[in-house]
SENU-285500 format. One record per residue (C-alpha): residue number from 0; residue in one letter; chain; x, y, z negated. Coordinates in pm, whole numbers, plus 50000, padded with zeros to 5 digits. Each point is the difference from the previous one (the first is absolute). Example, Ala and Ser with C-alpha at 12.3 -4.5 7.8 and 13.67 -1.06 7.14 Angstrom:
<recs>
     n   res   chain      px      py      pz
     0     a       A   51230   49550   49220
     1     s       A   50137   50344   50066
</recs>
This chain:
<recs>
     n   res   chain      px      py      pz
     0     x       A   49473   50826   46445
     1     x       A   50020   49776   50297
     2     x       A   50268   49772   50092
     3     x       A   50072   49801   50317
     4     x       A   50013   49627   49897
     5     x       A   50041   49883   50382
     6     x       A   50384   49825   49913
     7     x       A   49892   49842   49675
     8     x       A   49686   49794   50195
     9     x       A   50244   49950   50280
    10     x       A   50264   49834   49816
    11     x       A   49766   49819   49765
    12     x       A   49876   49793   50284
    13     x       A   50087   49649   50085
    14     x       A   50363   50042   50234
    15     x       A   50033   49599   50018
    16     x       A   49828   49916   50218
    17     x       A   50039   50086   50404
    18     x       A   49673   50266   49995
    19     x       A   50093   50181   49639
    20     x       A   50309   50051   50207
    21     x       A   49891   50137   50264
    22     x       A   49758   50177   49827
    23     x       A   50217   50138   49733
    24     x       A   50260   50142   50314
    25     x       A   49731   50182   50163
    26     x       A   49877   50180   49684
    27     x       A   50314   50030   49955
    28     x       A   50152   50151   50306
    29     x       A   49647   50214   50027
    30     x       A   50035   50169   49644
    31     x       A   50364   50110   50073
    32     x       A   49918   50081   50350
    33     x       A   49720   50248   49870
    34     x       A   50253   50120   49729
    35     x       A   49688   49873   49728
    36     x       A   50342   49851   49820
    37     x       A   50361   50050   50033
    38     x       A   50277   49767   50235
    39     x       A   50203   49960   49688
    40     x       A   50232   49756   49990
    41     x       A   49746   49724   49800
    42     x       A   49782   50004   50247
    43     x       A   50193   49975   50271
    44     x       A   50166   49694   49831
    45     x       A   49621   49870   49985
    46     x       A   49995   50079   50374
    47     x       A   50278   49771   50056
    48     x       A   49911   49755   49780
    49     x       A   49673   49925   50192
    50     x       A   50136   50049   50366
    51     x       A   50135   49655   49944
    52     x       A   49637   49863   49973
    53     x       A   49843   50279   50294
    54     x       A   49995   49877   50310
    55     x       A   50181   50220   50320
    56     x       A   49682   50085   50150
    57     x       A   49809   50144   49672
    58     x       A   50338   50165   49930
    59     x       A   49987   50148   50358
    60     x       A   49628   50100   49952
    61     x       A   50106   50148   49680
    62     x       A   50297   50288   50171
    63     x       A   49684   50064   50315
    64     x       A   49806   50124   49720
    65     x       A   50238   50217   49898
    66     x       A   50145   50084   50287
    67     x       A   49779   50351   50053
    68     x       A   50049   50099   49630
    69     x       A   50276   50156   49774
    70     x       A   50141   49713   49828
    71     x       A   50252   50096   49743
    72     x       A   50383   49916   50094
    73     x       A   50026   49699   49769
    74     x       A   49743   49879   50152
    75     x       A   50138   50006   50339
    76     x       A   50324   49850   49918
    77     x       A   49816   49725   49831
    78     x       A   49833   49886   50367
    79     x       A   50298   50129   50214
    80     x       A   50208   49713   49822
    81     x       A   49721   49741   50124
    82     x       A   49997   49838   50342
    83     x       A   49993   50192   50322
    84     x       A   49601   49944   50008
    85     x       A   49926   50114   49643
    86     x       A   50247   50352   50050
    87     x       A   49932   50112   50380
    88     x       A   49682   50142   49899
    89     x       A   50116   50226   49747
    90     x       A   50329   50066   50142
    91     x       A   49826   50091   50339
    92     x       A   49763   50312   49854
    93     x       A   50100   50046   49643
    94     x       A   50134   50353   49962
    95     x       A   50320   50054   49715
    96     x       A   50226   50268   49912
    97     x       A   50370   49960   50089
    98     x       A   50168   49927   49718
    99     x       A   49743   49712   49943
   100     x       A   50077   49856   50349
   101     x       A   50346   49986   49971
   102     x       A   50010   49824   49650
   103     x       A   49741   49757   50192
   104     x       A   50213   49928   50305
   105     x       A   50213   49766   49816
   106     x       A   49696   49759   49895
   107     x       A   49859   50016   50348
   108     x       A   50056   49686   50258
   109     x       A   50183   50073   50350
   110     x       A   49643   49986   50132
   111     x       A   49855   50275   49774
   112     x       A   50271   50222   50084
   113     x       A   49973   49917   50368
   114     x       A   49628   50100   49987
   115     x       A   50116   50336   49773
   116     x       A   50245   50045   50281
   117     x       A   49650   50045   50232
   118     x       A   49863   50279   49783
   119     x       A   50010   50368   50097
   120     x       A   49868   50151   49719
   121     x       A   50274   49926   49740
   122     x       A   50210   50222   49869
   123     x       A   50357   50076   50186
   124     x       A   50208   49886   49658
   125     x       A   49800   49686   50057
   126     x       A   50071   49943   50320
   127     x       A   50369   50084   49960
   128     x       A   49992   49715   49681
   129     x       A   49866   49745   50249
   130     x       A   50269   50060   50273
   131     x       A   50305   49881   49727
   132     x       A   49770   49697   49949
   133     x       A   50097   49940   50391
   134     x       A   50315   49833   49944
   135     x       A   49810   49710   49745
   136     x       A   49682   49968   50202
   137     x       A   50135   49972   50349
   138     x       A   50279   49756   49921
   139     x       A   49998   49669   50110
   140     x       A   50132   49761   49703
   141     x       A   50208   49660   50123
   142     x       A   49770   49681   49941
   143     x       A   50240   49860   49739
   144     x       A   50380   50067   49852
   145     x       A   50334   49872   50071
   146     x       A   49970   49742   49786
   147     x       A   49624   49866   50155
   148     x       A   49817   50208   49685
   149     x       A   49701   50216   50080
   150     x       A   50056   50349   49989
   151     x       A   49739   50271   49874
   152     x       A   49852   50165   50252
   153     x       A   50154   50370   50032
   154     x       A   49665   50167   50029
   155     x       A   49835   49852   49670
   156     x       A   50291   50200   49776
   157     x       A   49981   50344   49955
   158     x       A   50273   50231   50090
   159     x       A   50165   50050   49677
   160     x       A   50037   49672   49921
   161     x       A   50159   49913   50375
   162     x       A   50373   49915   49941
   163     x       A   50188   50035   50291
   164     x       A   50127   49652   50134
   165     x       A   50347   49916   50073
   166     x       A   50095   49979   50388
   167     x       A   50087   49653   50058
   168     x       A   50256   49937   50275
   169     x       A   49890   49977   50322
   170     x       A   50002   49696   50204
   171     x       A   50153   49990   50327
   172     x       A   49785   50092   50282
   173     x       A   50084   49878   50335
   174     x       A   50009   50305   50302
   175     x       A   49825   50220   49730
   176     x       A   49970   50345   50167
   177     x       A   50173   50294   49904
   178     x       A   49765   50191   49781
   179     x       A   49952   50367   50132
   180     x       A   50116   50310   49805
   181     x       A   49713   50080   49717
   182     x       A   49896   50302   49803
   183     x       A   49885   49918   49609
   184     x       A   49695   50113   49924
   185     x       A   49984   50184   49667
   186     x       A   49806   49834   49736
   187     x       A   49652   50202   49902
   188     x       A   50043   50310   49752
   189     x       A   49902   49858   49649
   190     x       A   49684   50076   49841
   191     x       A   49979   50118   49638
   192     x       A   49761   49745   49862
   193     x       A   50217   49708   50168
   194     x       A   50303   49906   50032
   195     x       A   50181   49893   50342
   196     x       A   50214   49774   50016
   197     x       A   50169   49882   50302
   198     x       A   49883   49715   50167
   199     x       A   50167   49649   50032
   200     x       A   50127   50083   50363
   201     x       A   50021   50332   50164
   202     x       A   49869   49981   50354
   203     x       A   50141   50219   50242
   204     x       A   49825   50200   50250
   205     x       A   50102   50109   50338
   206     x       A   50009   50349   50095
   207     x       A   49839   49939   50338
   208     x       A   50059   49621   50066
   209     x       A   49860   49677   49767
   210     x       A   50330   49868   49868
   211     x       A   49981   49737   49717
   212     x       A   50280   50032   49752
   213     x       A   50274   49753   49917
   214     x       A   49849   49626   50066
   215     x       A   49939   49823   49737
   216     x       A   49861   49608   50102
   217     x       A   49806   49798   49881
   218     x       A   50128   49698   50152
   219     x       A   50220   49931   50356
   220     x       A   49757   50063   50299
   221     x       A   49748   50179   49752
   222     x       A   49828   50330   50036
   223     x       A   50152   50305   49787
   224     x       A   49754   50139   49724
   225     x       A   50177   50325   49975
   226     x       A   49947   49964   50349
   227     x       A   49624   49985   49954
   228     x       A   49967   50279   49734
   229     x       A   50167   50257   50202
   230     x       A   49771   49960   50275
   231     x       A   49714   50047   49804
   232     x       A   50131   50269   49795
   233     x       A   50078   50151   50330
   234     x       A   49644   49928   50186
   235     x       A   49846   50127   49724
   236     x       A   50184   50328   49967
   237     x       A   49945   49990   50415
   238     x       A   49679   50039   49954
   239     x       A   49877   50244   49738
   240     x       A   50246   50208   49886
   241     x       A   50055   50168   49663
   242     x       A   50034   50314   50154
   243     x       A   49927   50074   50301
   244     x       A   50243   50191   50181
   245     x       A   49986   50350   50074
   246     x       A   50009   49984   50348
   247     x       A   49690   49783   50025
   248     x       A   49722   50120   50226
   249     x       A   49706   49975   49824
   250     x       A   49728   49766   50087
   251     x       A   49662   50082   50175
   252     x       A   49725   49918   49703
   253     x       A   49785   49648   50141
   254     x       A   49641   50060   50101
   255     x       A   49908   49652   49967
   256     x       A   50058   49657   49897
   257     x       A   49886   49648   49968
   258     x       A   49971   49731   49700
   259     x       A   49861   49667   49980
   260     x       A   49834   49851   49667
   261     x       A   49982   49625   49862
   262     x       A   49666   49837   49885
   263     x       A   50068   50164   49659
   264     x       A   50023   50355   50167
   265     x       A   50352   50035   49944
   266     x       A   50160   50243   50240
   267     x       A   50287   49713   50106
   268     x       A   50125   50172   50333
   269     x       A   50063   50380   50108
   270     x       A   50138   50135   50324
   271     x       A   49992   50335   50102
   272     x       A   50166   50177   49678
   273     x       A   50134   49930   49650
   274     x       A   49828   49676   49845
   275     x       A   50199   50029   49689
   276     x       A   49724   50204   49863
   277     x       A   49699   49789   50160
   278     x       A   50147   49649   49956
   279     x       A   49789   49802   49713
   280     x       A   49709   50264   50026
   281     x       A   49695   49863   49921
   282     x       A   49677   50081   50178
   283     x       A   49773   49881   49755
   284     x       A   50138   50238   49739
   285     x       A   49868   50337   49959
   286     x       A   50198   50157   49777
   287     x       A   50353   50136   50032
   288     x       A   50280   49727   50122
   289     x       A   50323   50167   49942
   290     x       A   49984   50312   50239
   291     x       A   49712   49859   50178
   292     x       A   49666   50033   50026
   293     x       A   49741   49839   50170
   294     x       A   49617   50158   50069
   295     x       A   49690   49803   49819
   296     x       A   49896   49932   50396
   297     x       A   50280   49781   50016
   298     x       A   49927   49807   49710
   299     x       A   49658   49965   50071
   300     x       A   50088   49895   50371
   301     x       A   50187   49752   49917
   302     x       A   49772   49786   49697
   303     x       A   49752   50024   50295
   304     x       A   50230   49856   50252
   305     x       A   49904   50285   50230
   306     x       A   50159   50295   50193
   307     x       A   50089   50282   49917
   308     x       A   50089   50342   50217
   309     x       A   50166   50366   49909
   310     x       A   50081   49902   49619
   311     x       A   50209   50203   49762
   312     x       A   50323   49856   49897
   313     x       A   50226   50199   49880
   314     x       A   50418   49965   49938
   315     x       A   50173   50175   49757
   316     x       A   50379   50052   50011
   317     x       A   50251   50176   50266
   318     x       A   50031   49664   50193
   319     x       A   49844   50064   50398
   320     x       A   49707   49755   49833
   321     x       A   49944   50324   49776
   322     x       A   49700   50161   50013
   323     x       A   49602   49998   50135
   324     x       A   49848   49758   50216
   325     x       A   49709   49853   50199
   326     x       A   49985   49593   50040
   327     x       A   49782   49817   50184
   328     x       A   50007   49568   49953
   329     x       A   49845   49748   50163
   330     x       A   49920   49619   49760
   331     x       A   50193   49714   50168
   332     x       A   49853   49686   49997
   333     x       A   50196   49616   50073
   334     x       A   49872   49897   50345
   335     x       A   50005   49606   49827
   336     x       A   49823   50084   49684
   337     x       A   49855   50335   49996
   338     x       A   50151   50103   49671
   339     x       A   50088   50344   49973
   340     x       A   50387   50050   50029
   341     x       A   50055   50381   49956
   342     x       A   49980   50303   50146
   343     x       A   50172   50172   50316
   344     x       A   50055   50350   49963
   345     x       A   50073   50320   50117
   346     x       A   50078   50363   49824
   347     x       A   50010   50323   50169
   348     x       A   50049   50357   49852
   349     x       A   49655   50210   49974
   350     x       A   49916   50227   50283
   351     x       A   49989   50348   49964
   352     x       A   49603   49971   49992
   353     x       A   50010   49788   49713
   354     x       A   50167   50027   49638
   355     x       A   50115   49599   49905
   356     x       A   50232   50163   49655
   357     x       A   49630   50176   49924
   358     x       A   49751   49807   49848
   359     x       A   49671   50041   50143
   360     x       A   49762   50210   49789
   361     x       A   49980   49767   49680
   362     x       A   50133   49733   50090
   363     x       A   50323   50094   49764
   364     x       A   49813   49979   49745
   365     x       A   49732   49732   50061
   366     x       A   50352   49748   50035
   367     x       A   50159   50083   49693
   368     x       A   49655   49987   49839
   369     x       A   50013   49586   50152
   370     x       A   50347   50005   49920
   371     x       A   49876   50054   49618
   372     x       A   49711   49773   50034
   373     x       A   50190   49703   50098
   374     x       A   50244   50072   49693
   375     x       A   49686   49966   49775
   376     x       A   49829   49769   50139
   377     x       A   50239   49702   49946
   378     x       A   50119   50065   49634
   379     x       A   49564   50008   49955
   380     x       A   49982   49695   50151
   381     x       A   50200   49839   49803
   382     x       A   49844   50121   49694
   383     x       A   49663   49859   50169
   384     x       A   50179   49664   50046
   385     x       A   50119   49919   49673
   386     x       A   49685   50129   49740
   387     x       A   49829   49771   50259
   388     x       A   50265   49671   49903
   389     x       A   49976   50130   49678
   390     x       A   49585   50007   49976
   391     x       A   49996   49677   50206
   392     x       A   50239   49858   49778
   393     x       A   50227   49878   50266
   394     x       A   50314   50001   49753
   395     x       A   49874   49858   49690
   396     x       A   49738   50046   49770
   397     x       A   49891   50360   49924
   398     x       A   49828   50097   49697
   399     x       A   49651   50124   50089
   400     x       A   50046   50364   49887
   401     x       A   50305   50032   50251
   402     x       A   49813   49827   50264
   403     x       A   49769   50300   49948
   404     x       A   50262   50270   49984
   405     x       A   50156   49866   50321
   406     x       A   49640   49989   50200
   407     x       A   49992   50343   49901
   408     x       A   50318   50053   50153
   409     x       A   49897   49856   50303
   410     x       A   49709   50227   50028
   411     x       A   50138   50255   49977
   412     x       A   50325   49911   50253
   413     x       A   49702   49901   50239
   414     x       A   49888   50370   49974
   415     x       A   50311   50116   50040
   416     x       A   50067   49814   50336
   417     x       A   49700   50135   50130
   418     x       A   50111   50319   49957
   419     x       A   50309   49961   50148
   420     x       A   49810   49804   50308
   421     x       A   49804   50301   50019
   422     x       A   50310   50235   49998
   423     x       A   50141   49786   50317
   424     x       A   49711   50022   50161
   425     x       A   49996   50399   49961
   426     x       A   50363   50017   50101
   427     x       A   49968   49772   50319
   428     x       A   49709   50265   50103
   429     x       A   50154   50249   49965
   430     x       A   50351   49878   50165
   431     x       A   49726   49898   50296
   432     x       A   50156   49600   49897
   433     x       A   49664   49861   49914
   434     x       A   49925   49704   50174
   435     x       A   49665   49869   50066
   436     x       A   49875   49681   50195
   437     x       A   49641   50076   50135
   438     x       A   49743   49724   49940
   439     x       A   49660   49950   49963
   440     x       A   49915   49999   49622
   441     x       A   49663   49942   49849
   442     x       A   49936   50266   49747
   443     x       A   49702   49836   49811
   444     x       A   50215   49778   49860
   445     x       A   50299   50114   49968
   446     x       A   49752   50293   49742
   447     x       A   49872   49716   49830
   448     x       A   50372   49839   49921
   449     x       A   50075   50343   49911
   450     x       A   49745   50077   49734
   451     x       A   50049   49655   49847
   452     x       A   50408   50104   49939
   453     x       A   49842   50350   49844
   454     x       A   49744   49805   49755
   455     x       A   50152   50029   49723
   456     x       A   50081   50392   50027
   457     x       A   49615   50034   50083
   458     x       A   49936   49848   49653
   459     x       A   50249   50209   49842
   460     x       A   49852   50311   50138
   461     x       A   49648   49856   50020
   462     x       A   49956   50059   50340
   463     x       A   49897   49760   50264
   464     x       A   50077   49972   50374
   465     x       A   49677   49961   50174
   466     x       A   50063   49886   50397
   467     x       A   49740   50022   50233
   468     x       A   49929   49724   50258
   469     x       A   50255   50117   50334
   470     x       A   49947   49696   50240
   471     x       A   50271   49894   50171
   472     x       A   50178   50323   50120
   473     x       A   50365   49951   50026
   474     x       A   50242   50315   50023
   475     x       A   50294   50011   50252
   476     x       A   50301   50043   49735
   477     x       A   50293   49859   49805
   478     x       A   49900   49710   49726
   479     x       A   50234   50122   49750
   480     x       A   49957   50402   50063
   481     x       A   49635   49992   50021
   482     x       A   49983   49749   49620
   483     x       A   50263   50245   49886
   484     x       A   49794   50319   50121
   485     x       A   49644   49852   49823
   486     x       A   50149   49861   49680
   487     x       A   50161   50350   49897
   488     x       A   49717   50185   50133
   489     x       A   49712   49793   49811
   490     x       A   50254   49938   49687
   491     x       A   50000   50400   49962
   492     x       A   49668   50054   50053
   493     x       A   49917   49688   49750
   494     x       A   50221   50187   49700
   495     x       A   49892   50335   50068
   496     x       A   49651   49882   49931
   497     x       A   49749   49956   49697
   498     x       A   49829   49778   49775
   499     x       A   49709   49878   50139
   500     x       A   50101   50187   50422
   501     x       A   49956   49761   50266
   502     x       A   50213   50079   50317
   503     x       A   49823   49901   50338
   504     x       A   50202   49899   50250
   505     x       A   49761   49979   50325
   506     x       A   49991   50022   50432
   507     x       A   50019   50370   50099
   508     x       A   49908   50110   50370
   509     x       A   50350   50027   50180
   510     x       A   50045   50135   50359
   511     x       A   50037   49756   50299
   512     x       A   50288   49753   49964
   513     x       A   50065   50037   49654
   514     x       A   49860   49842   49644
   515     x       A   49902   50234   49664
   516     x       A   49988   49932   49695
   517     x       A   49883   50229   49692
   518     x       A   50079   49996   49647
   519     x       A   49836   50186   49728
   520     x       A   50179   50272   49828
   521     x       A   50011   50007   49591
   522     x       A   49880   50287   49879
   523     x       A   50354   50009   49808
   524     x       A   50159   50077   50351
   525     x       A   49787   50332   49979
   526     x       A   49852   50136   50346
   527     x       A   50342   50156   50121
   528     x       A   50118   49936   50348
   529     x       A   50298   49825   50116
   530     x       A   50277   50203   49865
   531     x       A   49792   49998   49669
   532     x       A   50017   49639   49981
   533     x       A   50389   49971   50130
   534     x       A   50135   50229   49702
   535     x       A   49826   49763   49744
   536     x       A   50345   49856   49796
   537     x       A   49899   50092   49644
   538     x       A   49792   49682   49953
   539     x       A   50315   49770   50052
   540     x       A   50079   49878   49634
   541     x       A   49662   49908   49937
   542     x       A   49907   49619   49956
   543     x       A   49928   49827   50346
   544     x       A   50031   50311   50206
   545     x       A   50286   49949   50264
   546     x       A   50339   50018   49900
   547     x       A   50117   50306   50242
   548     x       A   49700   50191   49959
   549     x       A   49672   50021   50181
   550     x       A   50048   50240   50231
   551     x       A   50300   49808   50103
   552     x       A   49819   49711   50061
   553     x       A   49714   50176   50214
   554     x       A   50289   50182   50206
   555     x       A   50156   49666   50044
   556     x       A   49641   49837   50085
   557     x       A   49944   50289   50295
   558     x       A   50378   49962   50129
   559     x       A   49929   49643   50077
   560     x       A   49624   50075   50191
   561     x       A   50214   50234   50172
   562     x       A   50248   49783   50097
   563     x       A   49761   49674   50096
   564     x       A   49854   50296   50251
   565     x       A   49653   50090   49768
   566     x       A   49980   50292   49713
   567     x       A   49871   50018   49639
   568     x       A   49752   50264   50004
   569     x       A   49913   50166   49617
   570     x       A   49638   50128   49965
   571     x       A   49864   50164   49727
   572     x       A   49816   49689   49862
   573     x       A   50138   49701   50192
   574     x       A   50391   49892   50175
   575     x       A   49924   49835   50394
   576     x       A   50268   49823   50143
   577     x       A   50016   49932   50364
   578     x       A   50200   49738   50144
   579     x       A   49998   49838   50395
   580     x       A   49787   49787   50037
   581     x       A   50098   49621   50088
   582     x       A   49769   49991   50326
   583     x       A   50092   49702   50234
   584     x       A   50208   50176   50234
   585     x       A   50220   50138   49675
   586     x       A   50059   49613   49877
   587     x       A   50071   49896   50331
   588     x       A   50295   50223   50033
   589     x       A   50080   49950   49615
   590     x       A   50025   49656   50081
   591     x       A   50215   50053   50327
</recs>
C-alpha cells in the first residue's frame, strides 16, 4: 500500500521564519492546485495564516502558476479575497460553473468584478448576477458623514448587507434647474443563487435624453453625485447595450487591426476591433490566454527581439476580434537608449490561398508537444535544484546516506531534463521553430570534450571512444545544435556497444565545401539500414542507454544534420555525417 505523505513533510517544516513561509504557501497552494490534497477548510486556514508572512509578489507568482490549471473553487475564493495583483490572474482565465460564481461574487473586490465584467465566456446567469452588483460598484460614497465621521465605502459591502440610507433634506440650491421628466429604470431580474436588493439610491434613466434625478448636494456651489452616476450609468448603457435592438443593421466583420505591446509583450493598445479580448495578452506565452491564442513564432520572435511576418493568432468568441488571423510585428527600439520597447503590430484575416485557423502539417501537434514540455520541464527543475542544496548541504547538515540518495536524485532529474531538451528540440523541428546561429566550430575539440562527459558510460559498458587526429577543420553550424547532435549520437553508439569495442571516430572524404566525419557502427546496431536503426526503442530501460530510446536519439541526431544544411548517412558498417564546412568565405559572412 502506498500513501501520499506530501502534507505531513509540508507542514512539518519550519513556518517561522520568512522562507518556511514562503515555502510552506507554495507547496501548499501547488498540492491543492494539483488536487494531490483537498481545499478543506484546515488548510485553507493554513493558507491564511501564512499570507500574513508571504510577500505580494510571491503571492502573485503563486495565482500565474495556476492561472492555466483547474484549481478547485475553494481555492479560488481563497486568492480572489487577496489584493487586486494576487486575484487578476486567476479571475482573468480561471473557468467555474455558475452556481460557484455567483456564491463568489460577494467575496470579490469592485476591481475583480470589473475585470469579470470583461469576460465573454461566462455564463449568462453570471453575467445577469454581476449587473445587480451595478448599483454597489458604480456608486460614488460621500468622503465623510454629517457629523465629519468616515463613511464605508459603498462598493466594499456586499449587496445584502447594503441598508438603504435615509434621504437627508436637501439644501437650498440657488437657480437650480428644473430637472427634466425621467423614466425609472427597473432594477435587474434576481438571480436564484443571490439575492437583490435594491440599491441605496435608484438612479433614473432618460428615455432618450441624460436627465439626473432629484439633486441631492453635497455642499452650496458643489457638483451633484447623483448627477455623476447617471451619466455614467447612461454612457455606459450608450455604448454597449444589453440587447441590441432589433432594428440594428448588422455590422460588416473587420479584416484587420492594429495593437501595440510593452517591453514585457503585453498587448497594452488595440484599434481596429474589440480589445476586450486582446487587452493583457501576452506574447511570450504560448499556451491558451483566455480565448486567445498565440502561434510558437510569436513567442519565439519576441525572446529574440526579432520580427516576425504571417503568424497565427487566433480569437475565440463572437466579438468582431473573433476568429483566425495573420500578424506581422516589427521590435521597437528607444532612439536614446536602444532598449527594446515593444512591438507594433498588425493582424489581417488569411487569404483565400492560405488557411491561418489550420495548422500547418504538424505543427498542431509539435506545439502542444512544447506546450507539455515546458509543463515538465520546470516542476524537473526544481527537483534538480533542491537534491542539489540538499547534496551540497546548503540548508544544514545532511547525513551522508541522504546526501547519497539525493545525488541520485539529481542524476537521474539531469537525465530527465535531457530528455525533455531533446523533446523541444524535436518539436521546434518539426513546428520549423528551430533556431540556429551559424558559426565556425572546431569539431576536434568539441569530440574530445565530448568523450570526456561520456567516460564514465565507456567504463560502464567497457567501451572506449578512440578519436583520430582531424586538424583543424571547423564546420559551418550552430554551437549548441551541432554539441547536442554529437553527444546523443556518440552517447548511443557508446551504450549500444561491448566490453572490450572501441568506436573510431575519424576524417571521412566529403564532397567540395563540406566536412565528414565517420563513426564506427557496434555490431549491436546489426547491419540494417536507416529505417532499421530508426525503429530501435526496445533497448530504452536498459542502464546508460538513452532515456527515449535509441532510435529516437539517431532520428533526432539526423533531424539536426538536416537542419544545420548536412545529412547523417547509415552504412552497413559505419554512420558519416556531413556538415558545411567553415571555409573563410562561410566565417566571414557568419561573422557579418
Amino acid at each position: 500500500m502506498r500513501f501520499d505523505d506530501s502534507l505531513k513533510t509540508v507542514l512539518s517544516a519550519d513556518m517561522d521564519s520568512g522562507f518556511g513561509a514562503q515555502s510552506a504557501w507554495r507547496q501548499l497552494v501547488d498540492l491543492m492546485g494539483r488536487g494531490r490534497i483537498a481545499a478543506d477548510e484546515p488548510g485553507l486556514a493554513r493558507l491564511r495564516m501564512l499570507r500574513q508572512a508571504v510577500p505580494l509578489a510571491v503571492r502573485s507568482a503563486s495565482a500565474r502558476a495556476l492561472a492555466f490549471a483547474t484549481p478547485p473553487a475553494a481555492l479560488v475564493g481563497l486568492f480572489a479575497e487577496d489584493a487586486f495583483a494576487v486575484a487578476a490572474p486567476l479571475l482573468r482565465t480561471v473557468t467555474l460553473d455558475a452556481d460557484t460564481w455567483i456564491a463568489l461574487l460577494p467575496r470579490l473586490s469592485p476591481q475583480g468584478r470589473a475585470l469579470l465584467r470583461h469576460r465573454r465566456d461566462l455564463p449568462t446567469a453570471v453575467e445577469r448576477a454581476l449587473e445587480s452588483f451595478g448599483s454597489v460598484d458604480f456608486v460614488l460614497p460621500d468622503a465623510a458623514g454629517a457629523d465629519g465621521a468616515s463613511v464605508p465605502v459603498a462598493s466594499d459591502v456586499a449587496p445584502a448587507e447594503v441598508e438603504p440610507e435615509p434621504e437627508p433634506e436637501a439644501a437650498p440650491v440657488v437657480d437650480a434647474p428644473t430637472p427634466e421628466p425621467v423614466v425609472a429604470v427597473p432594477a435587474p431580474a434576481p438571480v436564484e443563487a443571490e439575492p437583490i436588493v435594491a440599491a441605496p439610491r435608484v438612479v433614473a434613466m432618460p428615455t432618450t435624453a441624460v436627465a439626473p434625478p432629484e439633486p441631492r448636494p453635497i455642499a452650496a456651489g458643489g457638483f451633484q453625485i447623483a448627477d455623476v452616476v447617471a451619466r455614467i450609468d447612461a454612457f455606459q448603457r450608450q455604448r454597449e447595450p444589453l440587447t441590441a435592438p432589433a432594428e440594428a443593421v448588422e455590422q460588416a466583420p473587420a479584416t484587420c487591426f492594429r495593437f501595440d505591446t510593452d517591453s514585457a509583450g503585453v498587448i497594452c493598445a488595440v484599434d481596429g476591433v474589440t480589445r476586450g479580448p486582446l487587452i493583457g495578452v501576452s506574447l511570450a506565452v504560448g499556451a491558451p490566454q483566455g480565448v486567445v491564442r498565440v502561434d510558437a513564432g510569436i513567442n519565439g520572435a519576441f525572446r529574440q527581439r526579432q520580427r516576425f511576418a504571417d503568424v497565427r493568432l487566433d480569437v475565440g468568441g463572437s466579438s468582431d476580434a473573433g476568429g483566425a488571423w495573420r500578424v506581422t510585428g516589427e521590435p521597437q527600439f528607444d532612439a536614446a537608449t536602444g532598449r527594446f520597447t515593444g512591438y507594433a503590430a498588425i493582424a489581417r484575416r488569411p487569404r483565400s490561398d492560405e488557411d491561418a485557423g489550420r495548422p500547418a502539417q504538424g505543427s498542431g501537434a509539435s506545439d502542444s508537444l512544447r506546450q507539455l514540455v515546458h509543463e515538465l520541464r520546470t516542476p524537473t527543475n526544481a527537483i534538480s535544484g533542491f537534491a542539489e542544496l540538499i547534496e551540497a548541504q546548503l540548508l544544514g547538515p545532511v547525513s551522508p546516506v541522504y546526501r547519497d540518495h539525493a545525488a541520485t536524485i539529481r542524476r537521474h532529474a539531469d537525465g530527465l531534463i535531457a530528455a525533455i531538451e531533446d523533446l523541444d528540440t524535436a518539436a521546434r523541428i518539426e513546428g520549423r521553430a528551430l533556431e540556429l546561429r551559424p558559426r565556425a566550430v572546431a569539431i576536434e575539440p568539441l569530440l574530445e570534450r565530448i568523450a570526456a562527459d561520456l567516460a564514465p558510460l565507456a567504463n560502464l559498458r567497457g567501451t572506449a571512444l578512440d578519436i583520430h587526429p582531424m586538424g583543424d577543420h571547423a564546420a559551418l553550424a550552430d554551437d549548441r545544435a551541432m554539441e547536442r547532435l554529437l553527444s546523443r549520437l556518440l552517447a548511443t553508439l557508446t551504450s549500444a556497444a561491448v566490453a572490450g569495442e572501441r568506436i573510431d571516430i575519424a576524417e571521412a572524404p566529403a564532397p567540395a565545401g563540406q566536412v565528414a566525419l565517420c563513426f564506427a557502427r557496434p555490431q549491436a546496431l546489426g547491419t540494417g539500414g536507416e529505417d532499421a536503426l530508426l525503429s530501435i526503442d526496445a533497448d530504452a530501460g536498459e542502464e546508460g542507454t538513452p532515456l527515449l530510446g535509441a532510435g529516437f536519439a539517431l532520428r533526432l541526431a539526423r533531424n539536426l544534420a538536416s537542419e544545420m544544411g548536412g545529412a547523417l548517412i547509415f552504412g552497413d558498417h559505419l554512420l558519416t555525417l556531413r556538415l558545411p564546412a567553415a571555409v573563410q568565405e562561410g566565417m566571414e559572412q557568419a561573422a557579418n
